[in-house]
MIDRENZA-243373 format. One record per residue (C-alpha): residue in one letter; y, x, z. Coordinates in nm, 3 decimals. Example, Ala and Ser with C-alpha at 12.3 -4.5 7.8 and 13.67 -1.06 7.14 Angstrom:
BEGIN
[torgu a [-0.450 1.230 0.780]]
[torgu s [-0.106 1.367 0.714]]
***
This chain:
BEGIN
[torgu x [0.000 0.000 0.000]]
[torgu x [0.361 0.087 -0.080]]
[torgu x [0.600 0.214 0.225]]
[torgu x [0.753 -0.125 0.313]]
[torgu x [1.079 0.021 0.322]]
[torgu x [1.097 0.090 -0.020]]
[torgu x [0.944 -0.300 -0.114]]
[torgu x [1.215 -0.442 -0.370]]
[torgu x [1.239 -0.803 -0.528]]
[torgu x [1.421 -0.766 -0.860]]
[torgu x [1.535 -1.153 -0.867]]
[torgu x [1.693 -1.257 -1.236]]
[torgu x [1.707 -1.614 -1.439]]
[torgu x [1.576 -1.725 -1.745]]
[torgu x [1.866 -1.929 -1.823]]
[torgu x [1.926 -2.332 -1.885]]
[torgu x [1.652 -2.327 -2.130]]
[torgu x [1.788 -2.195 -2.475]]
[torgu x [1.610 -1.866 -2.566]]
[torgu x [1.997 -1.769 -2.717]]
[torgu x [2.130 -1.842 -2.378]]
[torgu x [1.914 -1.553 -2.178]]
[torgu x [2.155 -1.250 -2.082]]
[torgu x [2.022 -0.913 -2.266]]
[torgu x [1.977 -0.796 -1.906]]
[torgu x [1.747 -1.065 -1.810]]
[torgu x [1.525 -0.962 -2.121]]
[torgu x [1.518 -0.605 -2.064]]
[torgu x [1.421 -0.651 -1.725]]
[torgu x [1.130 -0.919 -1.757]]
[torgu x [1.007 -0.722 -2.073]]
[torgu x [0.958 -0.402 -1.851]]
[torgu x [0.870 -0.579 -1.557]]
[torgu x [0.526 -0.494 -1.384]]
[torgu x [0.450 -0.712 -1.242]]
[torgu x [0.668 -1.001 -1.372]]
[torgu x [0.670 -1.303 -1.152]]
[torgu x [0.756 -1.652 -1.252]]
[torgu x [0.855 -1.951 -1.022]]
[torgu x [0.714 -2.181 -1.292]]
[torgu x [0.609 -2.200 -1.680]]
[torgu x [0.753 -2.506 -1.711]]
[torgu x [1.061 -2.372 -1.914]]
[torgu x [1.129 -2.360 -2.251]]
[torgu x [1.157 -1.985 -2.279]]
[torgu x [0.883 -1.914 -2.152]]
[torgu x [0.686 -1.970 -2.450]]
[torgu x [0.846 -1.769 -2.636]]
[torgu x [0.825 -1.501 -2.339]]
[torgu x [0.438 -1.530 -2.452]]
[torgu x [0.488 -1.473 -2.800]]
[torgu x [0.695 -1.158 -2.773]]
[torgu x [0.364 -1.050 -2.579]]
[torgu x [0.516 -1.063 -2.211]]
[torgu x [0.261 -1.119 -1.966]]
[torgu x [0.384 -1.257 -1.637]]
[torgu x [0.206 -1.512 -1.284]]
[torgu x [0.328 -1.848 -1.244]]
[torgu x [0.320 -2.000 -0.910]]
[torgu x [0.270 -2.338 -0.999]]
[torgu x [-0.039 -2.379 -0.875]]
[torgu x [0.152 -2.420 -0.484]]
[torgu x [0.337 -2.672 -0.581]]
[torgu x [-0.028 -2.883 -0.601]]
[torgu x [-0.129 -2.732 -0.282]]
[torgu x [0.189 -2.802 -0.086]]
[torgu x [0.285 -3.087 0.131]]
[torgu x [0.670 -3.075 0.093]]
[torgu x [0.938 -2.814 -0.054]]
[torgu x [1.063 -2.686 0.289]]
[torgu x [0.671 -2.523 0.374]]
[torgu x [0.658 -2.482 -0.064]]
[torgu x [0.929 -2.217 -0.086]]
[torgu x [0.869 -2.089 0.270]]
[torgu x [0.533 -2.039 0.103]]
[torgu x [0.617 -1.879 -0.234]]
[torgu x [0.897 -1.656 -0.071]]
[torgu x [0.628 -1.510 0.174]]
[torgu x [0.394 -1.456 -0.158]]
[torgu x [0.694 -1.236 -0.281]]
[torgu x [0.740 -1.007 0.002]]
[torgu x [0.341 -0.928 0.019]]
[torgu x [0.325 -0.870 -0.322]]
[torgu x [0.685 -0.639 -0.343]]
[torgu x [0.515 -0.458 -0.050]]
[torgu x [0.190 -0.399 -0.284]]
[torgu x [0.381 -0.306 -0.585]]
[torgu x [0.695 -0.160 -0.448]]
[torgu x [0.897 -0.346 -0.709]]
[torgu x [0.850 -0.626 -0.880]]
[torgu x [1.077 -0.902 -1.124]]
[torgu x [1.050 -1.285 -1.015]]
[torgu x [1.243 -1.491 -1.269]]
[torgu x [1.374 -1.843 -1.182]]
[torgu x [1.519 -2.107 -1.423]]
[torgu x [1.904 -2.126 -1.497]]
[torgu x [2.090 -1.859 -1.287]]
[torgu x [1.919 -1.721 -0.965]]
[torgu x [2.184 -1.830 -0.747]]
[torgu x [2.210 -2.137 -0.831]]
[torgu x [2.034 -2.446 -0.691]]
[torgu x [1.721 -2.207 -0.605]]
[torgu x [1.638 -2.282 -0.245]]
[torgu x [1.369 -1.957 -0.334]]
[torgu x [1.613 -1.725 -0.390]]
[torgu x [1.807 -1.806 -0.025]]
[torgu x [1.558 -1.762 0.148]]
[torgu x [1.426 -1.441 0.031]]
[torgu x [1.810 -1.301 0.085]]
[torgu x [1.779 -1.458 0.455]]
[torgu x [1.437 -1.324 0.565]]
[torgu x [1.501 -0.991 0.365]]
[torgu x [1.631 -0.767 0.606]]
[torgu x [1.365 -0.891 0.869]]
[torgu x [1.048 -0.803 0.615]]
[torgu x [1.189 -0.491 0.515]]
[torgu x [1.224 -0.609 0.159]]
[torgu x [1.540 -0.530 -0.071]]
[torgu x [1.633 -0.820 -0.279]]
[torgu x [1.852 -0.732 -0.567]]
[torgu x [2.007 -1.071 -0.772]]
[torgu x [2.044 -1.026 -1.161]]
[torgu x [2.196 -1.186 -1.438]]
[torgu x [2.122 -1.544 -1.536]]
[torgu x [2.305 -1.802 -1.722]]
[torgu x [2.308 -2.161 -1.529]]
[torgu x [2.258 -2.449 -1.678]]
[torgu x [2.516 -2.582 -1.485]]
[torgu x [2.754 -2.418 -1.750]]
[torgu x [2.609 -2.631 -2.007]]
[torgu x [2.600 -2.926 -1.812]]
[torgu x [2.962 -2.913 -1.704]]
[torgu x [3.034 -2.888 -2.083]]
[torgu x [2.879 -3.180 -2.215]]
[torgu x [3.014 -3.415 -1.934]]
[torgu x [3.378 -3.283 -1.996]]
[torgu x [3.441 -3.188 -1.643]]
[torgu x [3.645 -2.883 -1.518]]
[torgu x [3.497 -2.764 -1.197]]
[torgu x [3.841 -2.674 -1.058]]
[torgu x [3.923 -3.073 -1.051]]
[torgu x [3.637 -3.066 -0.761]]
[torgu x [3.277 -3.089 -0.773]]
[torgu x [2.955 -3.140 -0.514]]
[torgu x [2.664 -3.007 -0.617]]
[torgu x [2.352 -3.124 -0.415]]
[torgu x [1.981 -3.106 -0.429]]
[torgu x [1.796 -3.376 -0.556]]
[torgu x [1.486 -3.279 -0.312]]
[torgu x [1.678 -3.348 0.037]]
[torgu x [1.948 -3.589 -0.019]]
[torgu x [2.187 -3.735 0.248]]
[torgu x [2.451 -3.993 0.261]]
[torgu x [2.712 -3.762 0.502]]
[torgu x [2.703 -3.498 0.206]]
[torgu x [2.858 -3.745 -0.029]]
[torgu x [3.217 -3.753 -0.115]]
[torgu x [3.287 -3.995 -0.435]]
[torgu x [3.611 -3.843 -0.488]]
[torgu x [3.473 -3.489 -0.585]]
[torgu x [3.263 -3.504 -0.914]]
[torgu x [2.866 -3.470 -0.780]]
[torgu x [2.550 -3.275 -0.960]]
[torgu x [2.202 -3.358 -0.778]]
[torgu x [1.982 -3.079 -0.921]]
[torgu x [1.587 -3.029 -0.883]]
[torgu x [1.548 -3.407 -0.972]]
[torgu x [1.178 -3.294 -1.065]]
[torgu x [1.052 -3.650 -1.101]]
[torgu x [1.082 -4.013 -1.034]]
[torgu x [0.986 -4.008 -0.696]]
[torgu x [1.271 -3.784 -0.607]]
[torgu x [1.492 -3.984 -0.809]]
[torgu x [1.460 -4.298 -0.593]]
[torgu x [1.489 -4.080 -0.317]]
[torgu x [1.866 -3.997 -0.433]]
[torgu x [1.929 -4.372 -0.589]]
[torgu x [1.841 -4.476 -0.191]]
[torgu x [2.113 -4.214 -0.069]]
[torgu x [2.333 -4.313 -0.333]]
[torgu x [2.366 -4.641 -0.241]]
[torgu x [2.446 -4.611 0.097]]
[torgu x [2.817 -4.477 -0.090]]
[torgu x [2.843 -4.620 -0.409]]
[torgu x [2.812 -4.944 -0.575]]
[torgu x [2.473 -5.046 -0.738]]
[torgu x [2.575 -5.074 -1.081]]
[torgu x [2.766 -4.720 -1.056]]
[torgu x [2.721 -4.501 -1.412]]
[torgu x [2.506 -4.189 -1.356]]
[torgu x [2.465 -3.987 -1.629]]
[torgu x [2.077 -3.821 -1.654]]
[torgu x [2.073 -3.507 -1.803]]
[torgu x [1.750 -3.342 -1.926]]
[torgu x [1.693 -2.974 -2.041]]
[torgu x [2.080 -2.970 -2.117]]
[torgu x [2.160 -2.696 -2.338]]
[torgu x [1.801 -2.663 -2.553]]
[torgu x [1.836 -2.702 -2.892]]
[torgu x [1.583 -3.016 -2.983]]
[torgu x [1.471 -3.029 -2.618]]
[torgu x [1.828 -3.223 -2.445]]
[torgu x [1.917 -3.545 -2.366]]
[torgu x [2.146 -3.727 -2.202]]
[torgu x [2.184 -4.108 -2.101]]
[torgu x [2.398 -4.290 -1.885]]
[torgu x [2.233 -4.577 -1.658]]
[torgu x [2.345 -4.799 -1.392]]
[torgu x [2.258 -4.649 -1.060]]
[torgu x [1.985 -4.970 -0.958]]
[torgu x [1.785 -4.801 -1.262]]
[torgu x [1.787 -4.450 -1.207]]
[torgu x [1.419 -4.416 -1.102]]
[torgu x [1.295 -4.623 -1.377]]
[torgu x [1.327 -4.365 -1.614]]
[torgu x [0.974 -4.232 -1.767]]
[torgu x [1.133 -3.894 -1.922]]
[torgu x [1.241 -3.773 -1.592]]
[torgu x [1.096 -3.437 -1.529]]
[torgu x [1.187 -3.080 -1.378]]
[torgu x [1.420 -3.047 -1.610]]
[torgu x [1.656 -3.319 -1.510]]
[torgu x [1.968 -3.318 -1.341]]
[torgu x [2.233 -3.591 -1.242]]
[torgu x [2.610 -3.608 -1.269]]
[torgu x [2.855 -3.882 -1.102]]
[torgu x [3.167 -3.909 -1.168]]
[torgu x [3.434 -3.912 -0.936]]
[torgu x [3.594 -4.231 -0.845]]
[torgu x [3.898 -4.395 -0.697]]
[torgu x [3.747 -4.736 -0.773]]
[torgu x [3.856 -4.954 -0.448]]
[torgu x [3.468 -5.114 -0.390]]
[torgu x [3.385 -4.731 -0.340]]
[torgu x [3.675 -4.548 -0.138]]
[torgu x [3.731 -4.848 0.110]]
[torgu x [3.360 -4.769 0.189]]
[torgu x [3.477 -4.441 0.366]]
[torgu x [3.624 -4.371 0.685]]
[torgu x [3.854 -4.116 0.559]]
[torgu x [4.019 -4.461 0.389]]
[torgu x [4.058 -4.664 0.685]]
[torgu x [4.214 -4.319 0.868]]
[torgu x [4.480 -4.322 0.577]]
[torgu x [4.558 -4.676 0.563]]
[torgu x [4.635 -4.669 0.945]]
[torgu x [4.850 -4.364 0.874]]
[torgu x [5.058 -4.549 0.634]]
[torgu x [5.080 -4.842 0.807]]
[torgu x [5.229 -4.615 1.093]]
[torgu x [5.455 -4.461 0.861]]
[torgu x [5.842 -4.506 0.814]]
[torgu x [5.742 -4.671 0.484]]
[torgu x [5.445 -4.870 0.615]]
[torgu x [5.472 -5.188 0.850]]
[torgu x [5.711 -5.259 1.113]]
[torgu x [5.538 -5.432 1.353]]
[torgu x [5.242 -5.101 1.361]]
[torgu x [5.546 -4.863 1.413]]
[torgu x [5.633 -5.002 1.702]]
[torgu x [5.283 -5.053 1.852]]
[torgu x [5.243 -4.831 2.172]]
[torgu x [4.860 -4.723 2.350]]
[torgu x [4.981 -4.994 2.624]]
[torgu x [5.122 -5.285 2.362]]
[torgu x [4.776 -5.310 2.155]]
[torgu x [4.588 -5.237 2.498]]
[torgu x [4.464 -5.593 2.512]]
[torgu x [4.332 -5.658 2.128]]
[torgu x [4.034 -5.354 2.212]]
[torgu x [3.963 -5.609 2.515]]
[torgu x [4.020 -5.907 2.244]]
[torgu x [3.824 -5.773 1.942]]
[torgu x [3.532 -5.644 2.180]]
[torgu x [3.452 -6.025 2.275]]
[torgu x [3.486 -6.117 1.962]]
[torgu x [3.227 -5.854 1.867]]
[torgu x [3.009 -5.962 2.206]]
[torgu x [3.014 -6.340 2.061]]
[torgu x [2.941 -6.224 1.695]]
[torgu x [2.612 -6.081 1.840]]
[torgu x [2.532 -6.389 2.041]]
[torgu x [2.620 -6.649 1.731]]
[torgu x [2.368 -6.380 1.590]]
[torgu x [2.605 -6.369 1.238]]
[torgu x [2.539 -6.032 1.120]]
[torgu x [2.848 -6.126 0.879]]
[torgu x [3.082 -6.185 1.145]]
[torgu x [2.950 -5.890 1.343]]
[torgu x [2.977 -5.661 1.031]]
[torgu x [3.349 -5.807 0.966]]
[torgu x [3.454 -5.787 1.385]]
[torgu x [3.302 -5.407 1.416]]
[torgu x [3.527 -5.349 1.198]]
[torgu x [3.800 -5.500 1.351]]
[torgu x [3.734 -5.274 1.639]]
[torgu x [3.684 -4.971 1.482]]
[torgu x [4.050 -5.072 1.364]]
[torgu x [4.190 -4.998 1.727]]
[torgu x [3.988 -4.729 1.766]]
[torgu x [4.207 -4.584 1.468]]
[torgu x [4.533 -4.677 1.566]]
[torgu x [4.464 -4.558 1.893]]
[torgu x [4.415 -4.203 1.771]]
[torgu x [4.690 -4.218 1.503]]
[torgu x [4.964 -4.346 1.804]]
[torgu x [4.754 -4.015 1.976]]
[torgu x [4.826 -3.770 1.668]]
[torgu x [5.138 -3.901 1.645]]
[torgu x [5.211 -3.784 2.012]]
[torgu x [4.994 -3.465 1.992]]
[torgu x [4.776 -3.539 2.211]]
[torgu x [4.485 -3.572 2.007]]
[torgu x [4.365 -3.680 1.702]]
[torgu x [4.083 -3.928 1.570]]
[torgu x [3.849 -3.594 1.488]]
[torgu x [3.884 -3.503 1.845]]
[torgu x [3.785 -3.874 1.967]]
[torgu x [3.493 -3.829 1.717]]
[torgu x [3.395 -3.485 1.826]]
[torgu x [3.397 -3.644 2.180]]
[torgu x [3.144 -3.863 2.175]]
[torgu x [2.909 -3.661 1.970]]
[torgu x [2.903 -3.371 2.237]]
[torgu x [2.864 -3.660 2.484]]
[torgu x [2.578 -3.781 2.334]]
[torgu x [2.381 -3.517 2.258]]
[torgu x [2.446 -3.307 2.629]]
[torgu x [2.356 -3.647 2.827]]
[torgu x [2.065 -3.680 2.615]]
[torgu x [1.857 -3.335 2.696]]
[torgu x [1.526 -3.521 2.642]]
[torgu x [1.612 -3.625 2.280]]
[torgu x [1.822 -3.253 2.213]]
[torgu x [1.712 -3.088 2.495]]
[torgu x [1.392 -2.891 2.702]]
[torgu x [1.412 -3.234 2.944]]
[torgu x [1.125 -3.568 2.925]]
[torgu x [1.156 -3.908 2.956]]
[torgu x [0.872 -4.146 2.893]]
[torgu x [1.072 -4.461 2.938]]
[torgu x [1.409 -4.620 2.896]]
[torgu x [1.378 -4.574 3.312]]
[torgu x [1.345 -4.228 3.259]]
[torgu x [1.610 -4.208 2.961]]
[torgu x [1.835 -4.386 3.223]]
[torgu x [1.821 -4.120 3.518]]
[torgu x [1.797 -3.843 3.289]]
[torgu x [2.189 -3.952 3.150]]
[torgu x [2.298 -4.013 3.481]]
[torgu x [2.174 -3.694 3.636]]
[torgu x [2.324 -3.544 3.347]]
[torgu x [2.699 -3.681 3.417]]
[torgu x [2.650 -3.617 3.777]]
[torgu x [2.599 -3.216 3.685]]
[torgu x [2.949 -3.276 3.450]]
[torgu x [3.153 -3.407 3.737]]
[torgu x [3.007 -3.118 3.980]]
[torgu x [3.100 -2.868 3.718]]
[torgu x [3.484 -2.994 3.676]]
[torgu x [3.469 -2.992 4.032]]
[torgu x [3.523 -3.378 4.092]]
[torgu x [3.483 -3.586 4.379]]
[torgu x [3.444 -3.928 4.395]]
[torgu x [3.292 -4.162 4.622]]
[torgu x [3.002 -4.406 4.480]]
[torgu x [3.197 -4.674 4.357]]
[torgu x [3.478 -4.497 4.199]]
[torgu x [3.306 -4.483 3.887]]
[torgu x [3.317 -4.838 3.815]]
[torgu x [3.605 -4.892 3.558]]
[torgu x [3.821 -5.154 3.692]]
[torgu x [3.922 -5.319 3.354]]
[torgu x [3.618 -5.454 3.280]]
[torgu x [3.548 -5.844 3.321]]
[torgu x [3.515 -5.927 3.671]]
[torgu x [3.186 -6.016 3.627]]
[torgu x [3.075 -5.718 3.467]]
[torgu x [3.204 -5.514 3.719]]
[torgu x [3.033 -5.706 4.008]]
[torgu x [2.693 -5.631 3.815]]
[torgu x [2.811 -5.243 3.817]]
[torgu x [2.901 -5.249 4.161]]
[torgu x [2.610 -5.381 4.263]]
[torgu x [2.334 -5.173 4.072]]
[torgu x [2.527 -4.868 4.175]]
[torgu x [2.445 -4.977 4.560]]
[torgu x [2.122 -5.064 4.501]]
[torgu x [2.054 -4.726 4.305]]
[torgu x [2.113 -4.573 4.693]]
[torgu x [1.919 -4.808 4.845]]
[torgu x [2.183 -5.090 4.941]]
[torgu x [2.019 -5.367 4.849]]
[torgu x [1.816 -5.697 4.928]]
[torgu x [1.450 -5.615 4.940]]
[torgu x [1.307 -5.937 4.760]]
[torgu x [1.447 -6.218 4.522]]
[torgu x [1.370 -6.453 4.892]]
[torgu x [1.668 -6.256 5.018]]
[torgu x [1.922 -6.292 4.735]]
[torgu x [1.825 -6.698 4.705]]
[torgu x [1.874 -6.684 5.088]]
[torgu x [2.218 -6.542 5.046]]
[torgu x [2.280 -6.768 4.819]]
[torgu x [2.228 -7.057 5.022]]
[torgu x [2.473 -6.935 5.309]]
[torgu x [2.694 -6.874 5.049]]
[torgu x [2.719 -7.262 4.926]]
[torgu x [2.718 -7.395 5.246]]
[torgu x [3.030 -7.127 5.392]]
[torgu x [3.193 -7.271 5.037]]
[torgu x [3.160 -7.670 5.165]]
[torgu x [3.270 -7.567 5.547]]
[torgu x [3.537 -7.353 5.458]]
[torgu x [3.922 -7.469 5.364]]
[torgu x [3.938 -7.081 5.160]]
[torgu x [3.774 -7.180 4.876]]
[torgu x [3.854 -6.905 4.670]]
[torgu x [3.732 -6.648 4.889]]
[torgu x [3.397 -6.815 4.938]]
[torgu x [3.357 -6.939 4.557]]
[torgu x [3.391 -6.543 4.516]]
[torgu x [3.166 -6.484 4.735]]
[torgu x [2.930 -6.710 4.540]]
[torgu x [2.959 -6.524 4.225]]
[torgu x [2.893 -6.213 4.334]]
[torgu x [2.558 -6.348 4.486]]
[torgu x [2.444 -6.499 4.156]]
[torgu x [2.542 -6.187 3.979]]
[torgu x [2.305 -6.026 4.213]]
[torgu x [2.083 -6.285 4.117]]
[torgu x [2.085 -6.244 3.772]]
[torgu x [2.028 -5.848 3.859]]
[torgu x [1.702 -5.923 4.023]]
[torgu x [1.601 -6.137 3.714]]
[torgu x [1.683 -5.834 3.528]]
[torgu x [1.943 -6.011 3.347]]
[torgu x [2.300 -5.950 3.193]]
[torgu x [2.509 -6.240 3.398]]
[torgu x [2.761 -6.184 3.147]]
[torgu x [2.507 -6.263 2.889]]
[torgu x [2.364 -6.548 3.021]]
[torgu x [2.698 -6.684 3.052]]
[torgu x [2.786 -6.635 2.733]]
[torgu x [2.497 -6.843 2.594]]
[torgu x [2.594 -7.122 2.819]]
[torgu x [2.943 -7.079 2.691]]
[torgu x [2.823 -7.157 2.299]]
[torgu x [2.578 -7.394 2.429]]
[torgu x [2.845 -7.605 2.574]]
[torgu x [3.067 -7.574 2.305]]
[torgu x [2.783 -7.687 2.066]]
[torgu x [2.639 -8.016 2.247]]
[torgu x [3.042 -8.079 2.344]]
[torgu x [3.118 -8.076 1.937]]
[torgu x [2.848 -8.257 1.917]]
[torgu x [2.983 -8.537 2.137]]
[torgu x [3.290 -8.518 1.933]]
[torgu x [3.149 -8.580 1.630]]
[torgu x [2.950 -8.867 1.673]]
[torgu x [3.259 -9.044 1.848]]
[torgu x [3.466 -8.956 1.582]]
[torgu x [3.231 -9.168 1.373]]
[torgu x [3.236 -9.473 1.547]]
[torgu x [3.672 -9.469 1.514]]
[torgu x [3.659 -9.335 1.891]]
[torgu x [3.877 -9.013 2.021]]
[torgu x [3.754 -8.839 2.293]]
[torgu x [4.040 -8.940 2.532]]
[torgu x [3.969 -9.318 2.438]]
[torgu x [3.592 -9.293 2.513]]
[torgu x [3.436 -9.352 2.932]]
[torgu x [3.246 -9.110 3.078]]
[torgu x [2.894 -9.315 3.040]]
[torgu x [2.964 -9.299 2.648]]
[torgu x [3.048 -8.877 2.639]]
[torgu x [2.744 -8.821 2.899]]
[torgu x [2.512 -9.049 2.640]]
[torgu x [2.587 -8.877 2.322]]
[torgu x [2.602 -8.561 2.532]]
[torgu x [2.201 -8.606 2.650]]
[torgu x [2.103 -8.715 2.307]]
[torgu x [2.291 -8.341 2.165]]
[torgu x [2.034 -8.206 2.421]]
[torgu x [1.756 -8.390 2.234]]
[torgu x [1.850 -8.287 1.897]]
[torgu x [1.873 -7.914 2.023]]
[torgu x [1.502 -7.941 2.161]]
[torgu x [1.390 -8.075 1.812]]
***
């Protein structure tokens, strides 16, 4: 075997596919190459690479034997090293340019040092040249290129012209139409590109994105280009577009009533739009609660634009925030720490925030954590499951019904009837706690359900020529037990 040390990967491309198109260099180093190393045949050169009497290894036999591409080019990139070690030198040739959209190529640069191999990049031509060429696109105007074989909705960015490369095949190709949609429109043009550049061998049709894995001439030869957009149905999908409209809006040119809006003046529509949210969920209308998330995300951004406006912070730091919070009070999700349970998932976060506050050096007494703006209700339930988590609490339901009693009949004796009637709250809050239910919840469902049979009533007055102030109690509490019935049907 060859000293390690002097192990070196001569790494060069065989172009976009035209045998015109491959740089002299490339040639003269693949036609003296021993051995010469190819990532696959499936090129159009490389037939002619046969003809001219150039003998050369594919490797794509692993891409049968492989599971995925990650452990694939992991794979072939260890294959490399063993045999450079073997040789001492040796030429592997990639399609288009080798550094470009060959994941290979990376990581052989990124494990070099650490196997003692010397990788050396050579000329190639990329078909990315070609490409560019017959979409009319200059790259300076912006462009995202992604691969086809990994694709994620975060990377997008419809106002940058976007290449997926490695589109090998159909199955890949749904893989990106999936991602795709999460951004863009269904119908949005994508232009399919195949062996762009070879003479004979190219072709290139535009389809609506819903179709783009229908295509039977897919193959590894195909890439995809999107152009970039300012189409409204795409843009006011993005954050980014909500940030700017709230920054105009806030603007000397924008609306009056936002430039005068203070943290404290729109304090009570984040209260406002998160009920609104609450009783989206329990009308169970995912179109309301799509369209009143929004609404809330809406304070959420003029929040941090009054905040950027103030330098204090800005709506990057608010989002930066919570995604440190999340994954440091999570340590069994991103973290060495278990949890079996949502128990377990539970203590684990609020051992976690305990260890913040003992870091920053705060002291607070149990209770103090309790947020005070919350609905009185909701913090009764926090008050209470805080005490209990120490102990303080009854040992049975039989105690909290017990309570409850003493609580009713203090209510009847007493002439404070606020004070008791509080009192009587906080003990069916308890209640609900033993039950393992949200009080605020429950509450809520009787809220709708009133309003429901109540309309009900309504209705069926209003079609007999009655109102509702000219009716008697027997005839509301009639229509109201038959609205019961109906519900039960």
């Amino acid at each position: 075997m060859v000293d390690s040390l002097m192990a070196t990967i001569q790494i060069v491309g065989l172009g976009p596919g035209s045998w015109t198109s491959m740089p002299l260099g490339t040639y003269e180093q693949i036609q003296n190459a021993k051995p010469l190393i190819l990532r696959t045949e499936r090129h159009p050169v490389v037939e002619i690479l046969a003809q001219k009497g150039i003998s050369y290894r594919s490797l794509d036999e692993q891409y049968e034997q492989a599971e995925d591409f990650d452990s694939l080019y992991e794979t072939i990139v260890e294959m490399l090293f063993q045999e450079a070690k073997e040789q001492g030198e040796i030429v592997y040739a990639v399609p288009g340019h080798p550094g470009v959209a060959e994941r290979t190529v990376q990581i052989a640069l990124q494990k070099s040092a650490g196997a003692q191999v010397d990788v050396v990049i050579g000329p190639g031509h990329s078909f990315l040249d070609e490409l560019l060429l017959r979409v009319g696109v200059d790259p300076t105007e912006g462009l995202l290129i992604l691969d086809g074989t990994s694709p994620r909705a975060d990377q997008l960015n419809p106002a940058l012209h976007t290449v997926f490369v490695q589109v090998y095949n159909q199955s890949v190709a749904a893989d990106v139409k999936l991602t795709l949609m999460d951004v863009y429109p269904d119908d949005y043009p994508v232009t399919v590109t195949r062996a762009v550049g070879v003479e004979g061998e190219e072709r290139i049709e535009q389809v609506p994105l819903y179709e783009l894995d229908r295509i039977e001439w897919i193959d590894h030869l195909t890439t995809l280009y999107l152009a970039k957009s300012e189409e409204e149905r795409i843009t006011h999908r993005q954050f980014s577009k909500l940030v700017e409209i709230v920054r105009i809006l806030r603007s000397p040119e924008g609306c009056p009533w936002d430039r005068e809006q203070t943290h404290q003046s729109i304090r009570k529509h984040v209260i406002e739009e998160a009920y609104e949210v609450a009783e989206a969920i329990d009308l169970e209308d995912p179109d309301a609660l799509a369209e009143e998330l929004g609404d809330l995300l809406l304070q959420v951004a003029l929040h941090a634009q009054i905040a950027s406006e103030e330098g204090t912070f800005t709506v990057f730091d608010t989002i930066q925030a919570i995604n440190d919070k999340l994954i440091r009070r999570h340590p069994h999700v991103f973290g060495d720490r278990q949890a079996n349970d949502a128990e377990e998932a539970v203590v684990s976060w609020e051992e976690t925030k305990r260890r913040e506050k003992q870091a920053k050096g705060t002291t607070e007494k149990l209770l103090d954590s309790v947020p005070a703006g919350m609905s009185a209700m909701q913090v009764a339930y926090k008050l209470q499951k805080k005490a209990a988590e120490v102990g303080f609490e009854w040992q049975s339901i039989d105690g909290v019904l017990d309570k409850l009693r003493e609580e009713l009949d203090e209510l009847q004796a007493t002439e404070d009837k606020a004070d008791e009637l509080g009192d009587v709250f906080f003990v069916l809050v308890n209640l609900a706690r033993y039950l393992k239910l949200d009080p605020e919840a429950c509450l809520a469902k009787t809220n709708l359900k009133f309003r429901r049979r109540f309309g009900y009533v309504e209705e069926k007055l209003e079609e007999q020529g009655k109102k509702l102030t000219e009716s008697s109690l027997e005839e509301m509490d009639e229509w109201w037990n038959k609205a019961k019935l109906v519900e039960k049907k």
